[in-house]
Structure formats: C-alpha cells, structure tokens
mmCIF file of the C-alpha atoms, coordinates in Angstrom:
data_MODEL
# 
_entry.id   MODEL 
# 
loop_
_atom_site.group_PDB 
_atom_site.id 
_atom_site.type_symbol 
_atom_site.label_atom_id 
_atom_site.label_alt_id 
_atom_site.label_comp_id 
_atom_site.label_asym_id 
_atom_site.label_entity_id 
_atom_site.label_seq_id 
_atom_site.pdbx_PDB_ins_code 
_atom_site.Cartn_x 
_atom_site.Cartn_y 
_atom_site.Cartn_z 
_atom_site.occupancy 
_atom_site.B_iso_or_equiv 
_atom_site.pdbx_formal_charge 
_atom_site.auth_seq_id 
_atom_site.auth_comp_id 
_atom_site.auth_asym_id 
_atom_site.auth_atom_id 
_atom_site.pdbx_PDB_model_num 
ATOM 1  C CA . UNK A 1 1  ? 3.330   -11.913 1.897   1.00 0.00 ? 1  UNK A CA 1 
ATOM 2  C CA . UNK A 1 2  ? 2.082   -8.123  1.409   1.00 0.00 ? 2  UNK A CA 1 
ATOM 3  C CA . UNK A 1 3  ? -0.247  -7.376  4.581   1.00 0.00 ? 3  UNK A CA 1 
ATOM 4  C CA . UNK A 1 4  ? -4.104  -7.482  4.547   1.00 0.00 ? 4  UNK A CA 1 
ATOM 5  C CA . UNK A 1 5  ? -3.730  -2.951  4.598   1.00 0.00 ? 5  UNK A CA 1 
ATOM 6  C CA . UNK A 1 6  ? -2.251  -4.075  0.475   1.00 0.00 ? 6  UNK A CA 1 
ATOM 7  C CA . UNK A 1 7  ? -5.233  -5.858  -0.436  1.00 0.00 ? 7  UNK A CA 1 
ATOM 8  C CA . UNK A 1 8  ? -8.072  -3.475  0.876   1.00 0.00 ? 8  UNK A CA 1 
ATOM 9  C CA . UNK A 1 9  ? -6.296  -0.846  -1.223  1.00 0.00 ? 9  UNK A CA 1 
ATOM 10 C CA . UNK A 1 10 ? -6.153  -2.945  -3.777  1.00 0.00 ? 10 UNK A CA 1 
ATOM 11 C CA . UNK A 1 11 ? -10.077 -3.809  -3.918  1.00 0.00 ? 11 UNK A CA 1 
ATOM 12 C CA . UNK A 1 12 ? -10.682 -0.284  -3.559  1.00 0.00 ? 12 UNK A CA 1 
ATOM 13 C CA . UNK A 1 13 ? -8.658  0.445   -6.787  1.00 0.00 ? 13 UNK A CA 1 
ATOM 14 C CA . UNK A 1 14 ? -10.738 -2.170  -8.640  1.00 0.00 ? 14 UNK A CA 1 
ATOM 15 C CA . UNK A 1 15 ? -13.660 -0.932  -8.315  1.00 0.00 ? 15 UNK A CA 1 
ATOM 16 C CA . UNK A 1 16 ? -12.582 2.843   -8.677  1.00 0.00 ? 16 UNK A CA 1 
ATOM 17 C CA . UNK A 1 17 ? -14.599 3.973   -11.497 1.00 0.00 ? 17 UNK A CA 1 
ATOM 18 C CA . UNK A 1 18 ? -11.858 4.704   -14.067 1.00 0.00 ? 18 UNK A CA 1 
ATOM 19 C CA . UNK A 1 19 ? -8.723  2.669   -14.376 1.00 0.00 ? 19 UNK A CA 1 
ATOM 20 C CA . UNK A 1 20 ? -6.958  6.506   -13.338 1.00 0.00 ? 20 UNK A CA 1 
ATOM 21 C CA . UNK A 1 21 ? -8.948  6.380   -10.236 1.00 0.00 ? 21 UNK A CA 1 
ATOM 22 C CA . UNK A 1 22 ? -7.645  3.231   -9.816  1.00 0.00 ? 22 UNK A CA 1 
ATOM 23 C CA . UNK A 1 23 ? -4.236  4.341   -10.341 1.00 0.00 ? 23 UNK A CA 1 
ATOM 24 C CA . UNK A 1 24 ? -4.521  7.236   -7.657  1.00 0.00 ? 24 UNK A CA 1 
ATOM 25 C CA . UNK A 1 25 ? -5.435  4.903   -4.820  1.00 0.00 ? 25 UNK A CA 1 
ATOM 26 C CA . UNK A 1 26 ? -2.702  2.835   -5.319  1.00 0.00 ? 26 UNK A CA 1 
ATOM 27 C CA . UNK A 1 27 ? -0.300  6.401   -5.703  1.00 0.00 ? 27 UNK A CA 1 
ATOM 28 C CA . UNK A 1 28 ? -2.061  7.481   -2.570  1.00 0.00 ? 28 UNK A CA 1 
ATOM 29 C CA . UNK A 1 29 ? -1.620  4.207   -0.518  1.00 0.00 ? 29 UNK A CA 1 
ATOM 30 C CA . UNK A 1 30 ? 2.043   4.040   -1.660  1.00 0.00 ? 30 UNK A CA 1 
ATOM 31 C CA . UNK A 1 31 ? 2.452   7.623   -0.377  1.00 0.00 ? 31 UNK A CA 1 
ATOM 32 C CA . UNK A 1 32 ? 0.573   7.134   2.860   1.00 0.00 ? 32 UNK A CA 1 
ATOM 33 C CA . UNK A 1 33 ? 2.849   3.968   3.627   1.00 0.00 ? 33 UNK A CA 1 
ATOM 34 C CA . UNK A 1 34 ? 6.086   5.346   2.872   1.00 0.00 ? 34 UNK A CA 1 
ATOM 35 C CA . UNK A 1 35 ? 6.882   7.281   5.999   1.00 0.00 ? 35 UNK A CA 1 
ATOM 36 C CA . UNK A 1 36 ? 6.327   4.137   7.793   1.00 0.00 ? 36 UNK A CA 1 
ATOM 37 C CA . UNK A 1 37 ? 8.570   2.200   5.703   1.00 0.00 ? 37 UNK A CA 1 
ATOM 38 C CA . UNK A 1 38 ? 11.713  4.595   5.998   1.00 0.00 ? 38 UNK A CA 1 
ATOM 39 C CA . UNK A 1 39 ? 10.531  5.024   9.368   1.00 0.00 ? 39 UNK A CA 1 
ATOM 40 C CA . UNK A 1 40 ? 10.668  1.343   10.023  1.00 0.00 ? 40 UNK A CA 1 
ATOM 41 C CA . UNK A 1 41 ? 14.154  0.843   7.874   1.00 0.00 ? 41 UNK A CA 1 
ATOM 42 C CA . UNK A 1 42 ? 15.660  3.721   10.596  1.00 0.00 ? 42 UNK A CA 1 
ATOM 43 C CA . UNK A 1 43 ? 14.688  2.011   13.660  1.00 0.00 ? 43 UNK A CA 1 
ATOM 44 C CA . UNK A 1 44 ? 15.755  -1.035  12.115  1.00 0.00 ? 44 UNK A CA 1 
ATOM 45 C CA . UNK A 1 45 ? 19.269  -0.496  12.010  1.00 0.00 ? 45 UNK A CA 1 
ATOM 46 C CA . UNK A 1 46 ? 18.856  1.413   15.821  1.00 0.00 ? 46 UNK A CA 1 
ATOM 47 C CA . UNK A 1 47 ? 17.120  -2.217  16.787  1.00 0.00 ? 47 UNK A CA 1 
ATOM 48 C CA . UNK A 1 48 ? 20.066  -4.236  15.887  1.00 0.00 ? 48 UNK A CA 1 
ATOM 49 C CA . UNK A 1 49 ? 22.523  -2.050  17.257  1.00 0.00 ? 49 UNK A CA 1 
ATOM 50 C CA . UNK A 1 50 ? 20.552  -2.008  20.902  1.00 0.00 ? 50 UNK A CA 1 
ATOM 51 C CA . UNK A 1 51 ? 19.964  -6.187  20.295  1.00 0.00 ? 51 UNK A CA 1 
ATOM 52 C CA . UNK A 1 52 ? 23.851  -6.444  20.866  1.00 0.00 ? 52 UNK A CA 1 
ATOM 53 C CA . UNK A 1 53 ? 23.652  -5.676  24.678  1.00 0.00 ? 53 UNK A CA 1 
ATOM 54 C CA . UNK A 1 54 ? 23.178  -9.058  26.532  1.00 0.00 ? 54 UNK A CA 1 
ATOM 55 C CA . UNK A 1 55 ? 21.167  -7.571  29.313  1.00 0.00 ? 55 UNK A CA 1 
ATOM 56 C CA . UNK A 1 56 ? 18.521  -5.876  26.677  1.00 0.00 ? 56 UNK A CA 1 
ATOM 57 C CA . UNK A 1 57 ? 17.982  -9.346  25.357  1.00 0.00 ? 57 UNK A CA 1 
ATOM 58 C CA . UNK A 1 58 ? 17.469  -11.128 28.518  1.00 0.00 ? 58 UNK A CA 1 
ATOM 59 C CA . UNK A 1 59 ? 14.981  -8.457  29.278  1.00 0.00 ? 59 UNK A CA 1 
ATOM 60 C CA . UNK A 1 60 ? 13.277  -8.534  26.343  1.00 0.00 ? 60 UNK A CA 1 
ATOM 61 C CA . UNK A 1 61 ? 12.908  -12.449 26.619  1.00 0.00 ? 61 UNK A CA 1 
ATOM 62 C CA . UNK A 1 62 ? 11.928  -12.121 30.396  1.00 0.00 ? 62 UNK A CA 1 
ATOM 63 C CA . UNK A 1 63 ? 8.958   -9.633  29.035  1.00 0.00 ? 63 UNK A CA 1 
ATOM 64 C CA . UNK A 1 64 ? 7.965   -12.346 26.268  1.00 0.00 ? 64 UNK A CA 1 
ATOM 65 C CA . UNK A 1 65 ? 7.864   -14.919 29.166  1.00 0.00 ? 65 UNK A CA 1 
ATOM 66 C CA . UNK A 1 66 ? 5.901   -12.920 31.489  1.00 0.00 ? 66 UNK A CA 1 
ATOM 67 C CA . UNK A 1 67 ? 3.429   -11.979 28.799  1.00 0.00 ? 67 UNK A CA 1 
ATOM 68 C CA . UNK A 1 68 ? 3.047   -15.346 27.537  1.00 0.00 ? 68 UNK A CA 1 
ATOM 69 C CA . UNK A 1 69 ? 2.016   -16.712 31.280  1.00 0.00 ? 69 UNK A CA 1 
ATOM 70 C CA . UNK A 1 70 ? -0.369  -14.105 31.762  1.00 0.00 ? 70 UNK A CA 1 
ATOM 71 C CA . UNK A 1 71 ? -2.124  -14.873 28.988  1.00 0.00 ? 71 UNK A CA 1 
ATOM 72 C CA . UNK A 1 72 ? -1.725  -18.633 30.344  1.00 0.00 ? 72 UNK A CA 1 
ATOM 73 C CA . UNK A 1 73 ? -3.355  -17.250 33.184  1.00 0.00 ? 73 UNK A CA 1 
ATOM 74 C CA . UNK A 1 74 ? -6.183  -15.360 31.205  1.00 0.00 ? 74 UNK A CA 1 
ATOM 75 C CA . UNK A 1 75 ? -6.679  -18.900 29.702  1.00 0.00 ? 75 UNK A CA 1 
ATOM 76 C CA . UNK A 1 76 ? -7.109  -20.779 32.602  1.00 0.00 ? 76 UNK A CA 1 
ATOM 77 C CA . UNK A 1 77 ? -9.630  -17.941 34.293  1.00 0.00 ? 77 UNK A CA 1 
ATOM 78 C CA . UNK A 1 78 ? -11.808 -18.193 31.200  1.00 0.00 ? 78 UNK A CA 1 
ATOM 79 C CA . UNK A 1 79 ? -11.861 -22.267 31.180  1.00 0.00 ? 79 UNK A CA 1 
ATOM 80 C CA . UNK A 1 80 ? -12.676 -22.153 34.734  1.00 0.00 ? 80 UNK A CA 1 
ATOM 81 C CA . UNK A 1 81 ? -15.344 -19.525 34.990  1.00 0.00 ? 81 UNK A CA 1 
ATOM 82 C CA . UNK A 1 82 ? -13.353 -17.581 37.581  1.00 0.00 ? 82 UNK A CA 1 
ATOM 83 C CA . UNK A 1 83 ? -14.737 -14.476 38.099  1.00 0.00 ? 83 UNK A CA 1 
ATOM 84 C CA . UNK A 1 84 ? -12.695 -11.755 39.736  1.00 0.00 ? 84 UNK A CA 1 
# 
C-alpha cells in the first residue's frame, strides 16, 4: 500500500486547476521522493550486510525489548494516575 504522503499529493493534483497542473504535482512529488528512495535502496543493501553480525541482532532485539517495556511502563503510569 502507497503511504498516506501518495494520497495528499494526489488530492492536491485533483483539484489543481488544469489537468497540467495536475500533472506537475505529481512530477514534483515524484522528484521530491526520489532521493529518499535511492537513498533508502543504498542503506538497504548496507542494512543487510550489518544484520549478518549475531551480536548487532541481539542488540537490536534487546533495544526493541527495552522500548517495548517502557512504554509498558508509560501504560501502567497513565492507568494508575501516577504522577512523577
């Protein structure tokens, strides 16, 4: 699924008030997203390479572990009315 950035660009080319106008956003918000997606597509292939080491994994999962029970935490604080 294209991301929500696709469909705002797309409403504004809608109602641009020529179907050229139209056609400019679009060119525009294609050209405005490609660094990004070369960008992305380098550090992609970097990524993977780095997701090989064992130790860079188990620190990445320890990260996703630690961030999911503080926001556990955050959870319980708000339930509870705790007030720091």
């Amino acid at each position: 699924m294209p991301c929500g950035l696709i469909y705002t660009a797309l409403t504004l080319a809608l109602v641009a008030e020529s179907p050229i106008h139209g056609g400019l956003v679009m060119f525009c918000f294609g050209l405005g997203t490609l660094p990004a997606v070369v960008g992305m597509t380098v550090f992609n292939s970097q990524l993977n390479q780095q997701l090989k080491n064992n130790k860079i994994r188990l620190l990445f999962g320890a990260v996703i572990v630690i961030m999911a029970l503080y926001q556990l935490y955050l959870t319980y604080q708000k339930f509870t009315g705790f007030q720091q």
